[in-house]
N, C-alpha and C positions, 0 to 999 in steps of 0.2 A: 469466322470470328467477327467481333464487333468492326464497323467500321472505326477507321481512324485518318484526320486527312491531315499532309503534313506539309507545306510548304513548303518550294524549293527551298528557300534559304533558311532551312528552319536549324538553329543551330546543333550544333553534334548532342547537348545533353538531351535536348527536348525526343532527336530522336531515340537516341538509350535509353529514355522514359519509354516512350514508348514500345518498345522491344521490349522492355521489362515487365511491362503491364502485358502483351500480347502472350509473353513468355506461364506469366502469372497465371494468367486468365487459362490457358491449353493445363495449368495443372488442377485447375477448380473444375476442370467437365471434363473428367477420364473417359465419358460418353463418347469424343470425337474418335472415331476410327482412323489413324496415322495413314494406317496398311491402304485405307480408300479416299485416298488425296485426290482433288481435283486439283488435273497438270495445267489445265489453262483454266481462265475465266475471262471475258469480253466485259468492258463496264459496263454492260447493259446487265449483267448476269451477276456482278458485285453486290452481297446480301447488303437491303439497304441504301443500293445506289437508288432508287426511282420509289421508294414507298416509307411507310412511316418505321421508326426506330421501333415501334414495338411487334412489326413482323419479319422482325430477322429469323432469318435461318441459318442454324450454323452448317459451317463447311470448315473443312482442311483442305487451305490450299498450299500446294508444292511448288515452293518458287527456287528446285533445285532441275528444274525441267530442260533438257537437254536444246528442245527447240528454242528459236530466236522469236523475237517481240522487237516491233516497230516502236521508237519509242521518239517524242519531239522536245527537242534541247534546245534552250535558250539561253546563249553567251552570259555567261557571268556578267561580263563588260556590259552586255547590254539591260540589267540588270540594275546597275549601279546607279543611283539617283541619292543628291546633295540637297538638304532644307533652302531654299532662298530666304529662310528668315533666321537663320544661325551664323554664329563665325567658325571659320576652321584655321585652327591654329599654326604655320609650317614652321618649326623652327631648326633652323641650321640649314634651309632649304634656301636657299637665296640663289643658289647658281642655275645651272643647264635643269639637273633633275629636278629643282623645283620648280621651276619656269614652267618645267613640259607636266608637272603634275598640276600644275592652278590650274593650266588651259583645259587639261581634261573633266579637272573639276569645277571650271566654269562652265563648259561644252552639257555638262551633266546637273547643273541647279544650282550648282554655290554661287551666291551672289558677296558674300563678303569673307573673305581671305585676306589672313597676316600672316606675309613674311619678314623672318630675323634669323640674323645673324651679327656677327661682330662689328665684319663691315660692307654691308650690302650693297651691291653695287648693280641695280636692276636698272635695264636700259626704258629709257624715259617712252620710247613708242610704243612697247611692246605694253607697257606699265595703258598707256591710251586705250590701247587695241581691246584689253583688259574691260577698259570703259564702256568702249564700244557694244562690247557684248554683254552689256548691264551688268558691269561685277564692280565691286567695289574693291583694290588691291592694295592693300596699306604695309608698305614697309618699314622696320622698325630697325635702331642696331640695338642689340643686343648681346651679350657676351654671356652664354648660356651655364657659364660654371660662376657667375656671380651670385648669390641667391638673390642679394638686394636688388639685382636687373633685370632678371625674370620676375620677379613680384612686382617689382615698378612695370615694367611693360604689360602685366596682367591685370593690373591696373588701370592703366592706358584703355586696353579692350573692353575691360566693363564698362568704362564709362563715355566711352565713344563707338561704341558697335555693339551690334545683337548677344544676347548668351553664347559661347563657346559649346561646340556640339562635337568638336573633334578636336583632337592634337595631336602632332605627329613629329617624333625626332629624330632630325637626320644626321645631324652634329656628327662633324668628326675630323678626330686631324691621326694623321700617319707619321710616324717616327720610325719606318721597319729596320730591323735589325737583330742581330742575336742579342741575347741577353747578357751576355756577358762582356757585350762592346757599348751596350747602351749608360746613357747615365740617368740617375734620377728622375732629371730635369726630362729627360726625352720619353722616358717610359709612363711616367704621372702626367705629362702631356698628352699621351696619347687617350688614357683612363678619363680625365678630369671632361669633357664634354660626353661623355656617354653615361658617368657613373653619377658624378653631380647634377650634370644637367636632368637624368634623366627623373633624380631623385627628386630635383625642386621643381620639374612639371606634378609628380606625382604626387606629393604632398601640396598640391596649388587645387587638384581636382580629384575629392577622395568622397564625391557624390555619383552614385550612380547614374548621372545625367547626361554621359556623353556618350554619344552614339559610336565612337571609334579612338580609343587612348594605343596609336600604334608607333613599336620600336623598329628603328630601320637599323638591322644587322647583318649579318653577313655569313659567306658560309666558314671563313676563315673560322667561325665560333665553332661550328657543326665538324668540322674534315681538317681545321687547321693547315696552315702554310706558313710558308721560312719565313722566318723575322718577322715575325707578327702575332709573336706570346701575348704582347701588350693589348694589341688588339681587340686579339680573341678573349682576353679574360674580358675586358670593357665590354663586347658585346655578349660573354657570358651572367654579366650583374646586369644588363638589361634583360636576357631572357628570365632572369629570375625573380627581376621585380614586375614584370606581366604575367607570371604565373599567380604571384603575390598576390596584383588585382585582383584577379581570375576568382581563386580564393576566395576574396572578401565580394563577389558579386559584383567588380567593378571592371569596365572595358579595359584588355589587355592586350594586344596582339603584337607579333613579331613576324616580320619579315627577314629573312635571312637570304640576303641577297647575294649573287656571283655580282660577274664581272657583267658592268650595261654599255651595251653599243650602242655608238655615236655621241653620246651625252654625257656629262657628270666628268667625275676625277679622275679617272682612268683615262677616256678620252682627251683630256685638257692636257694631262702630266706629262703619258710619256704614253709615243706610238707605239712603242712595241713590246709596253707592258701588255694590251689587251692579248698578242700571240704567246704570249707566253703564260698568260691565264687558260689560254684554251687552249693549250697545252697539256695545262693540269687539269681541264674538266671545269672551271669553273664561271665559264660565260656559259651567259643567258642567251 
């Protein structure tokens, strides 16, 4: 077949294009014999690999071949590389988990990072340490189901730091309980920073310019758990407004996270929430 080369990190449609044109192409030339597949090929031997496009030769190659292939993998993680000339947004990340996701995303090229939340409360050396490593770590409070405080604080950003290149929301408050013990006030509490917040980032960034517009959710959305109907719906209208994006051509993604060891809410609240998560399957 024609050659095609694809990036590792090439995203899933590009490669379904590609399958689909490969798929295409095998029905425009009935010529290829199926029955006389070559089971391997060395790069050296890949039509196309070492000479010009216009002396291809076709082949059928079998890549249902029983034998193994050497093949060299490189860590996602190690992968991962941040503009030093953009901002990246964390919002509701103020504690442990956001703490530990700047450093990685300092450790990897972000040089300018916003965190908010309601009431930030980021320890002033680590905030240095930050400095030290050439980042620039600006905290902000913010109250993420105001609309008028997310737009003032997005304001803030444009005109004190680089274009925004990512945003990410991790907002969240916990009221569990059954449904029928909760009240209003405790269930729209738990909704209002997932479902509002999420919507007035989204409507803040409805240009295709950001490299990563990502929703921190949970598996309670996916496998559901006791006393957390509220929850789970709040992280169900964030999966649904990143398919949205998606959609319309604009950066979406969802994490649907268990339970994280050593760091974050689980850690802080209660020690023997985590045993009892991974109990039911749902730590990482």
């Amino acid at each position: 077949t024609n050659s095609a080369h694809v990036k590792p990190h090439a995203s899933p449609t590009t490669a379904l294009k590609l399958l689909q044109d490969a798929f295409d192409f095998f029905k425009l030339h009935p010529e290829l014999d199926a029955s006389e597949c070559v089971q391997e090929l060395s790069l050296d031997e890949v039509p196309g690999h070492t000479q010009d496009a216009s002396q291809f030769t076709l082949e059928v190659v079998n890549l249902s071949t029983e034998s193994s292939a050497w093949v060299s993998l490189c860590p996602a993680e190690d992968m991962v590389q941040f503009r030093s000339d953009k901002t990246y947004w964390l919002a509701g990340l103020t504690g442990d988990l956001g703490i530990s996701l700047t450093r990685w995303m300092v450790e990897r090229g972000a040089r300018y990072v916003v965190l908010t939340s309601r009431n930030p409360k980021v320890d002033e050396k680590w905030l240095e340490g930050m400095t030290a490593l050439g980042a620039t770590v600006t905290v902000l409070p913010m109250d993420i189901t105001d609309e008028k405080q997310v737009s003032g604080t997005y304001q803030i950003i444009k005109e004190t730091l680089p274009p925004v290149a990512g945003v990410c929301n991790g907002a969240m408050v916990l009221n569990d309980g059954l449904i029928a013990n909760q009240s209003f006030e405790d269930f729209n509490g738990t909704l209002e920073p997932k479902v509002k917040g999420t919507t007035y980032l989204n409507a803040l960034f409805q240009k295709p310019d950001l490299d990563f517009f990502i929703i921190f959710s949970s598996l309670a959305y996916t496998t559901g758990n006791i006393g957390q109907a509220s929850y789970a719906a709040a992280n169900g209208f964030m999966v649904s407004m990143a398919e949205g994006r998606r959609r319309r051509g604009l950066a979406g993604s969802v994490m649907n996270m268990a339970g994280i060891h050593g760091i974050g809410y689980i850690t802080r609240r209660e020690a023997n929430l985590m045993d009892r998560l991974e109990k039911l399957g749902y730590s990482n």
